[in-house]
BAVEXTI-722742 format. One line per field, with one value per residue (C-alpha): residue number from 1; z negated, x negated, y negated; chain. Coordinates in steps of 0.2 Angstrom, whole numbers, padded with zeros to 4 digits, always signed. Example, Ala and Ser with C-alpha at 12.3 -4.5 7.8 and 13.67 -1.06 7.14 Angstrom:
<recs>
num	(1,2) .
pz	(-0039,-0036) .
px	(-0062,-0068) .
py	(+0022,+0005) .
cadena	(A,A) .
</recs>
This chain:
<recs>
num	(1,2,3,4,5,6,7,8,9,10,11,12,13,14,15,16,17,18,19,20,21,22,23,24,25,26,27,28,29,30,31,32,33,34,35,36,37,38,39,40,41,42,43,44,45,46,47,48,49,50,51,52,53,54,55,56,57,58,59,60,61,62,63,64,65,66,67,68,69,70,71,72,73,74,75,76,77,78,79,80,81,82,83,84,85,86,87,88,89,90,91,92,93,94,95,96,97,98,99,100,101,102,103,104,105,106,107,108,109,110,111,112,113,114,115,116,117,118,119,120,121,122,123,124,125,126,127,128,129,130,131,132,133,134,135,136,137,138,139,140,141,142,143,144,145,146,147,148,149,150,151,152,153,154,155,156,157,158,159,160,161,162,163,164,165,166,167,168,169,170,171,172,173,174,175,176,177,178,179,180,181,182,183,184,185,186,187,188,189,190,191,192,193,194,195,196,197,198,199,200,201,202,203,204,205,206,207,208,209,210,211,212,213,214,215,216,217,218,219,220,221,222,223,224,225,226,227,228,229,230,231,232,233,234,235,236,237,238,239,240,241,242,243,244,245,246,247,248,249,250,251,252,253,254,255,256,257,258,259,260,261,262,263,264,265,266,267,268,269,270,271,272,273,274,275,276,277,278,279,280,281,282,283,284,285,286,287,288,289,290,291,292,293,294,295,296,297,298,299,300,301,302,303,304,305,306,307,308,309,310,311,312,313,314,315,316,317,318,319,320,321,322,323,324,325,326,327,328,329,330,331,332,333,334,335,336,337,338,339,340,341,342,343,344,345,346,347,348,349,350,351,352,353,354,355,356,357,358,359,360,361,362,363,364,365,366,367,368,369,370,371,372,373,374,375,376,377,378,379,380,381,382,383,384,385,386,387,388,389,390,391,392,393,394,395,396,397,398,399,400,401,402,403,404,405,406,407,408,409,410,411,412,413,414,415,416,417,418,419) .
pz	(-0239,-0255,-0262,-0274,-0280,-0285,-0291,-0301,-0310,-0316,-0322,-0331,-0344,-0356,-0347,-0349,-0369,-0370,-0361,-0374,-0388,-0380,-0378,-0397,-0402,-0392,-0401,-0415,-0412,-0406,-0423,-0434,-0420,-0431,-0443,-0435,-0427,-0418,-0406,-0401,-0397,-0385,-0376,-0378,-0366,-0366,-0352,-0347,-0328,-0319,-0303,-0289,-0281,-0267,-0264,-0253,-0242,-0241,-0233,-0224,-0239,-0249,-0238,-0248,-0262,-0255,-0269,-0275,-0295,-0307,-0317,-0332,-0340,-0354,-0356,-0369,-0361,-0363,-0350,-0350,-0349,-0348,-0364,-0355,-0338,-0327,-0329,-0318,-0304,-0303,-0305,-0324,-0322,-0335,-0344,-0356,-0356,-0350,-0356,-0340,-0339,-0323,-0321,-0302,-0306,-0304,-0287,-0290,-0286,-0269,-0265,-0271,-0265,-0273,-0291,-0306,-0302,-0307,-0322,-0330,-0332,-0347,-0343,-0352,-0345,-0347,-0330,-0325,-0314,-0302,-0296,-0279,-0281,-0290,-0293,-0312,-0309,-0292,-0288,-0280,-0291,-0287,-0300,-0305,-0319,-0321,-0338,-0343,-0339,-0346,-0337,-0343,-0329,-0320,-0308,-0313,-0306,-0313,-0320,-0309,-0294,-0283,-0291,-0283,-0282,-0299,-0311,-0328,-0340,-0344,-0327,-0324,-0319,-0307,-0303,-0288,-0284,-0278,-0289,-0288,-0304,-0304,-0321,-0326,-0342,-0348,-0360,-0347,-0330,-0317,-0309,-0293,-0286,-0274,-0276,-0279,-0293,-0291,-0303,-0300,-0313,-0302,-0298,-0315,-0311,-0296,-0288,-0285,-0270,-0284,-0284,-0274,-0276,-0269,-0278,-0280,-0295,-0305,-0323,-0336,-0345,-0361,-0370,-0388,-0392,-0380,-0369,-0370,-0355,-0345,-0348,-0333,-0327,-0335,-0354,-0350,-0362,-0358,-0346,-0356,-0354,-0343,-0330,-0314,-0315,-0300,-0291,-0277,-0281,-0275,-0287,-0284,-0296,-0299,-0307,-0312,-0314,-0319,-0315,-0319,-0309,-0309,-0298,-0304,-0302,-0282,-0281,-0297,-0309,-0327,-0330,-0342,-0330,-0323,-0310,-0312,-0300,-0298,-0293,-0291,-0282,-0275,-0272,-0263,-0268,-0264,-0276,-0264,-0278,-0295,-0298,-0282,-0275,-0259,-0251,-0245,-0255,-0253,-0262,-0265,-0272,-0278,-0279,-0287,-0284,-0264,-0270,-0266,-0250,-0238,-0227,-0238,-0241,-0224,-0225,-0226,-0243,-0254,-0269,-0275,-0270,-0252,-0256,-0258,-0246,-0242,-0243,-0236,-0241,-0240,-0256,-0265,-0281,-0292,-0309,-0326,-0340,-0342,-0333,-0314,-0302,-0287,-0271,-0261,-0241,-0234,-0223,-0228,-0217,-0221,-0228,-0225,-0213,-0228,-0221,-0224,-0228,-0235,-0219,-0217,-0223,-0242,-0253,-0273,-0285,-0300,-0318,-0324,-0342,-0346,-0361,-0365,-0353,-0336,-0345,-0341,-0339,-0327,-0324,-0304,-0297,-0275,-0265,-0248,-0244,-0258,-0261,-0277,-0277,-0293,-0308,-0315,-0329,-0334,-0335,-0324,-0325,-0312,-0306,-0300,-0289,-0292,-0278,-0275,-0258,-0256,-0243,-0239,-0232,-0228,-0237,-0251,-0266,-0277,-0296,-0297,-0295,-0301,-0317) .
px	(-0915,-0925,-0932,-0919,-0928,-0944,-0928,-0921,-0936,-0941,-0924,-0916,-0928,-0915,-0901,-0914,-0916,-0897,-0895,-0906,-0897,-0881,-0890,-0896,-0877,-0872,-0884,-0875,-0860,-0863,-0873,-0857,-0845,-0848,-0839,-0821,-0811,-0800,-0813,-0812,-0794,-0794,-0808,-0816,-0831,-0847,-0854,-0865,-0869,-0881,-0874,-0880,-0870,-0867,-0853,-0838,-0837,-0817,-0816,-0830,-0827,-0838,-0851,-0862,-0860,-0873,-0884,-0887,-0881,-0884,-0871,-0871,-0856,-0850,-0833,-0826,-0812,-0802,-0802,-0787,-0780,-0763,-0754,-0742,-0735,-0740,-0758,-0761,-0752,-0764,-0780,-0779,-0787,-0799,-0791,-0802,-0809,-0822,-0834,-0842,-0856,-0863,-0875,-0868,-0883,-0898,-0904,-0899,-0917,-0916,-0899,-0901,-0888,-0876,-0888,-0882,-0864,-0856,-0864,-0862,-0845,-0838,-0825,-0813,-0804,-0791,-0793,-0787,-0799,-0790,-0802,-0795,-0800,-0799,-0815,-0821,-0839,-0841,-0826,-0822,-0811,-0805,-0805,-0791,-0793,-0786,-0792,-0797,-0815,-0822,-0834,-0848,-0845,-0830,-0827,-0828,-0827,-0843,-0853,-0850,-0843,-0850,-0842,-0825,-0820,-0814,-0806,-0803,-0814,-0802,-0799,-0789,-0801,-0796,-0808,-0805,-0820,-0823,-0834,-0844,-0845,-0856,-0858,-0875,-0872,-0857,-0855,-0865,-0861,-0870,-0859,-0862,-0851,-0844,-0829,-0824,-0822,-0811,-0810,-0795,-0782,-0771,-0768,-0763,-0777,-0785,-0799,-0794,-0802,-0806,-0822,-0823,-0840,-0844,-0856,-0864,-0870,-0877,-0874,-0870,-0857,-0857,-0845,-0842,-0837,-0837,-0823,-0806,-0798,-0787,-0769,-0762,-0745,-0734,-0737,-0735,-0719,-0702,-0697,-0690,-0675,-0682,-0690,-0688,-0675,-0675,-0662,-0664,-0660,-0662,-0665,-0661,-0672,-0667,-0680,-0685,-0702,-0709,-0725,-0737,-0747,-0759,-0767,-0774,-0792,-0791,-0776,-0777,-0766,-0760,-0770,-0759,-0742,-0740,-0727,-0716,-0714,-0698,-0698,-0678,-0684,-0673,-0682,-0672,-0683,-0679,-0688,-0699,-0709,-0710,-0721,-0720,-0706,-0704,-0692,-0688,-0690,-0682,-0686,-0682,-0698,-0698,-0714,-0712,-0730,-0727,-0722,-0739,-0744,-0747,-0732,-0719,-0713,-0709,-0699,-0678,-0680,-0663,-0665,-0680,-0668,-0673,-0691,-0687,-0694,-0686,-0701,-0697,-0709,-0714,-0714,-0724,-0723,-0733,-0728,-0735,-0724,-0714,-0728,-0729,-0737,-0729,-0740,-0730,-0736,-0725,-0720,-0712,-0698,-0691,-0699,-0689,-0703,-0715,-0733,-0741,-0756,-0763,-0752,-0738,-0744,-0745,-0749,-0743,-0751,-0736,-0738,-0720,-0717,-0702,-0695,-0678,-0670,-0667,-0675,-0693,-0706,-0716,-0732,-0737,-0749,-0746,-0761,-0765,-0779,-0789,-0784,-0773,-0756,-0747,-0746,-0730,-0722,-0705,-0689,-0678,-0666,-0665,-0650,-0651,-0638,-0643,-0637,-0638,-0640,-0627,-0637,-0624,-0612,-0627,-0618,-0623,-0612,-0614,-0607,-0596,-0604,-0620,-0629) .
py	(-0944,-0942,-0927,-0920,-0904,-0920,-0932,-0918,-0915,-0931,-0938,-0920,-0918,-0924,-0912,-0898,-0903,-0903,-0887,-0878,-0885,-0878,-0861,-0861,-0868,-0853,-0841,-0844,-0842,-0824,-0822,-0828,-0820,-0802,-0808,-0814,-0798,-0811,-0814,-0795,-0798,-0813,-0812,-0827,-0831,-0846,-0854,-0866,-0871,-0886,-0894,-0903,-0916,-0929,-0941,-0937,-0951,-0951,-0970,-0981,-0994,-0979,-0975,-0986,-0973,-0959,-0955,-0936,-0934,-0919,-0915,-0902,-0891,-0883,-0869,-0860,-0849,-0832,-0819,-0811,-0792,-0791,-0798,-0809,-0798,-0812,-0809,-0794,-0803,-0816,-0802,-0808,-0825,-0833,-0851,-0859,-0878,-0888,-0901,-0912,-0924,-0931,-0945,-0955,-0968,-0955,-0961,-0977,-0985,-0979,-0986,-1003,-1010,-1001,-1001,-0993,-0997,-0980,-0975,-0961,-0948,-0938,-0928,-0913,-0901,-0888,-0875,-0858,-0850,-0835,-0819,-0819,-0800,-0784,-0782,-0784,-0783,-0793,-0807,-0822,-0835,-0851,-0863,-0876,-0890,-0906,-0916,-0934,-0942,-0958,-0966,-0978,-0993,-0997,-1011,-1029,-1047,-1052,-1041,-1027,-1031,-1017,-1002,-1006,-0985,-0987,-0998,-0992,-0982,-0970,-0959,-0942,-0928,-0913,-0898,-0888,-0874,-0856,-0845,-0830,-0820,-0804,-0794,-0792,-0783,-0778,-0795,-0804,-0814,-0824,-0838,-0848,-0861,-0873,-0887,-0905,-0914,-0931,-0944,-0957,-0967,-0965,-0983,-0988,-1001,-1008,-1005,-0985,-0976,-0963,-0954,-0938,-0927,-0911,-0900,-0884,-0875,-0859,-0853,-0840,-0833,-0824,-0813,-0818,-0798,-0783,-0786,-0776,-0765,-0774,-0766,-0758,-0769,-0754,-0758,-0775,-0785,-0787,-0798,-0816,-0825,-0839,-0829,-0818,-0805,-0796,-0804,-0815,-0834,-0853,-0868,-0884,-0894,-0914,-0923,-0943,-0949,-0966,-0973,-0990,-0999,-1014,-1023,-1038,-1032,-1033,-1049,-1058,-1062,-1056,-1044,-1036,-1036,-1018,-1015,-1000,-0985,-0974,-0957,-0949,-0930,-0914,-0899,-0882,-0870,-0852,-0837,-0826,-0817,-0816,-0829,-0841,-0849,-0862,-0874,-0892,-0909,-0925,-0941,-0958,-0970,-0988,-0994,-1014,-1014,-1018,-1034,-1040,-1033,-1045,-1051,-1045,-1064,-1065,-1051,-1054,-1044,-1046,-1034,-1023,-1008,-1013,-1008,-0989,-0978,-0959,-0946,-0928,-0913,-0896,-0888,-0873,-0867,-0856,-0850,-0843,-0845,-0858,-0868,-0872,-0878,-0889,-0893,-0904,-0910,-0923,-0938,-0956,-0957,-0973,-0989,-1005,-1015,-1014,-1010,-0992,-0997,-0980,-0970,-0959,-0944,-0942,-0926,-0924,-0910,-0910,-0896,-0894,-0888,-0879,-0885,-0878,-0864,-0876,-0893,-0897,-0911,-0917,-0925,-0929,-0937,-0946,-0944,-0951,-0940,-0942,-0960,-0959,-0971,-0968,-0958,-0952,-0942,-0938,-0925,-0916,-0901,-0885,-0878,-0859,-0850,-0831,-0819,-0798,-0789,-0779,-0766,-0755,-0771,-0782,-0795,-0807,-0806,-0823,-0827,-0842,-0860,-0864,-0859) .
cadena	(A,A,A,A,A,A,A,A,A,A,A,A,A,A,A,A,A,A,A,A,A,A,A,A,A,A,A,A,A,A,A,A,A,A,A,A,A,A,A,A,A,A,A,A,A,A,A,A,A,A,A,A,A,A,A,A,A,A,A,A,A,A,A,A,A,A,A,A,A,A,A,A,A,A,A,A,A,A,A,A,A,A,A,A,A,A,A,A,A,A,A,A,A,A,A,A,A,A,A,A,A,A,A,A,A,A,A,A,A,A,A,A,A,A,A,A,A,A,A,A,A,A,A,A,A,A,A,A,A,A,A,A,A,A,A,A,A,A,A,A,A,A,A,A,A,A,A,A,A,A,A,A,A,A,A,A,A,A,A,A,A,A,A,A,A,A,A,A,A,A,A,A,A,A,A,A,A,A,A,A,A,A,A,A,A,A,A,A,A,A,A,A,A,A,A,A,A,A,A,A,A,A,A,A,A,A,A,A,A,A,A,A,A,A,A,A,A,A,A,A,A,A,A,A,A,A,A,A,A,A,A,A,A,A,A,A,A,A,A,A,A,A,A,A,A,A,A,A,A,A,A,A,A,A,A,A,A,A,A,A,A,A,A,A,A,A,A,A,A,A,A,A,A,A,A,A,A,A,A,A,A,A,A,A,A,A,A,A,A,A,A,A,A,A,A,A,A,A,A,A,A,A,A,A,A,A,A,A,A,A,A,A,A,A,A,A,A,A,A,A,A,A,A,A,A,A,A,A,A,A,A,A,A,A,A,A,A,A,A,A,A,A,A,A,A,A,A,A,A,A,A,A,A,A,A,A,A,A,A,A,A,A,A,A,A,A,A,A,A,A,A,A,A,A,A,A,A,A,A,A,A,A,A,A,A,A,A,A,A,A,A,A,A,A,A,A,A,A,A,A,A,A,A,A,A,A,A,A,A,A,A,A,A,A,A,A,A,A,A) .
</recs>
């Protein structure tokens, strides 16, 4: 294993260059910050960080993918305190975005068999990050952020033929990391961390193991203007029409996502031929907190794509409906606004002799946003530990049956139907 302190040295002369100019960017901004009263008002926070990272080695097809990388980072964010009444339930977590820049083909001379196959990553990200304590001066956060990356080379049948994790330029990005903040001056902060970062198109184009990196890093953060109290929870707004209401309730949420896929990359063919993915859910959800609410899912997935898995023309196969697989889930939901958050962990129960080849086990991250009172969108993305299979976005409509205790009975009084 190479030297990465020595490595690191010799190739970020340039990220050190850029990391000044941030800080002399940055400089300036506090200098012209005087003169804007807004800033005062939301908080707004810099920061800049360097990372160290390696690959996480997720199948055996990407062992060959071990080189260390730096990566560099940039955020502008808020730090909130207490303008929406969610805030203080959630220890009034910071939401800003990211600029990310990691070079994958820094140690490339010492894996030559691999070369300069990944090349280098852009990436921009929207996060939330949650303190996981109280504590302003000393907390723990964990960090959440899904964006868009670009990266510089992507899988090709010619001219790059051993970068087969990724085929496409344009990738999502997702962000998972726990932080350690600790104020060093009262517009100041010190940040160290630890997380994942994955890149993945989601299979809208073969080759897609995706790209998952572990790496740790130190920064700084910066107040723009002195910070402002939190509120206490008992100055916080009224309660809106689209949210908790202190009664108990269960949700049946029906939603319909569509997907695209390509895989001429790995089988050949059109290139420009997608095959369409199908996503009818149900979701019995049931309110346990203000903000978080669990349940039950089932699913019905047509994946057109299977068409061209080996052995499914010896298959007695009448109709693409025969293709669907039945996916049952367990469901957990977090909520800020009309924006949510739905980690799903389920099983495909049913799949019509057509072979699993990424198992039975499959994981799905989905943001809803809530449109108009029971109407929202969705975007989702299917995993199959860490190994991304489609990408889908669409609409779907919630159903709440709200209901009292009755204490004194111990019986449940409920309105009429479903509203």
């Amino acid at each position: 294993m190479p030297n990465f302190a020595v490595l690191f040295k010799m190739k970020c002369r340039k990220k050190h260059k850029v990391l000044l100019l941030l800080a002399m960017l940055l400089c300036c901004t506090f200098v012209k910050g005087q003169d804007h009263p807004w800033l005062s008002s939301n908080n707004l926070m810099v920061e800049a960080r360097v990372h160290g990272g390696i690959f996480w080695h997720h199948h055996f097809e990407m062992q060959r993918f071990n080189a260390l990388y730096p990566a560099i980072e940039a955020s502008i964010y808020q730090s909130t305190f207490g303008r929406s009444h969610w805030e203080p339930v959630y220890n009034y977590p910071y939401i800003g975005v990211t600029f990310y820049h990691a070079n994958f083909g820094f140690n490339f001379e010492h894996n030559p068999e691999v070369g300069d196959a990944l090349g280098s990553v852009y990436a921009l990200y929207p996060f939330i990050n949650y303190p996981l304590n109280p504590n302003e001066d000393s907390q723990l956060t964990f960090k959440l952020g899904a964006g868009l990356g670009f990266l510089t080379k992507c899988f090709d049948n010619f001219d790059n033929y051993q970068n087969f994790a990724i085929g496409s330029h344009l990738n999502a990005a997702v962000n998972l990391s726990f932080e350690y903040r600790q104020r060093l001056t009262p517009r100041l902060m010190s940040v160290a961390s630890f997380g994942l970062t994955h890149f993945s198109n989601g299979s809208t184009k073969l080759p897609n193991y995706g790209l998952n990196t572990f790496s740790g890093a130190l920064g700084l953060a910066y107040y723009l203007r002195p910070p402002r109290v939190n509120l206490t929870p008992t100055l916080r707004p009224e309660y809106k029409p689209f949210e908790f209401d202190h009664k108990h309730w269960l949700s049946l949420d029906l939603d319909y996502g569509i997907g695209f896929k390509n895989v001429s990359q790995t089988l050949g063919g059109d290139s420009t031929h997608y095959y369409h993915v199908h996503d009818l859910s149900a979701y019995l959800l049931a309110q346990f907190t203000q903000y978080s609410r669990a349940g039950l899912g089932l699913a019905a997935v047509l994946d057109l794509s299977d068409q061209t898995l080996p052995g499914y023309d010896t298959l007695d196969i009448q109709n693409n409906l025969q293709l669907t697989r039945l996916n049952f889930n367990l469901c957990y939901v977090m909520t800020m606004n009309r924006l949510s958050y739905y980690f799903e962990f389920g099983w495909h129960l049913k799949y019509n002799d057509i072979p699993l080849s990424k198992g039975n086990i499959y994981q799905k991250v989905t943001a809803r946003y809530q449109i108009y009172d029971n109407i929202y969108a969705h975007l989702g993305l299917m995993t199959h530990f860490g190994r991304a299979d489609f990408l889908c976005f669409g609409l779907g409509y919630r159903f709440n049956q709200k209901y009292y205790m009755n204490h004194e009975k111990g019986t449940r009084h409920h309105p009429p139907g479903l509203h």
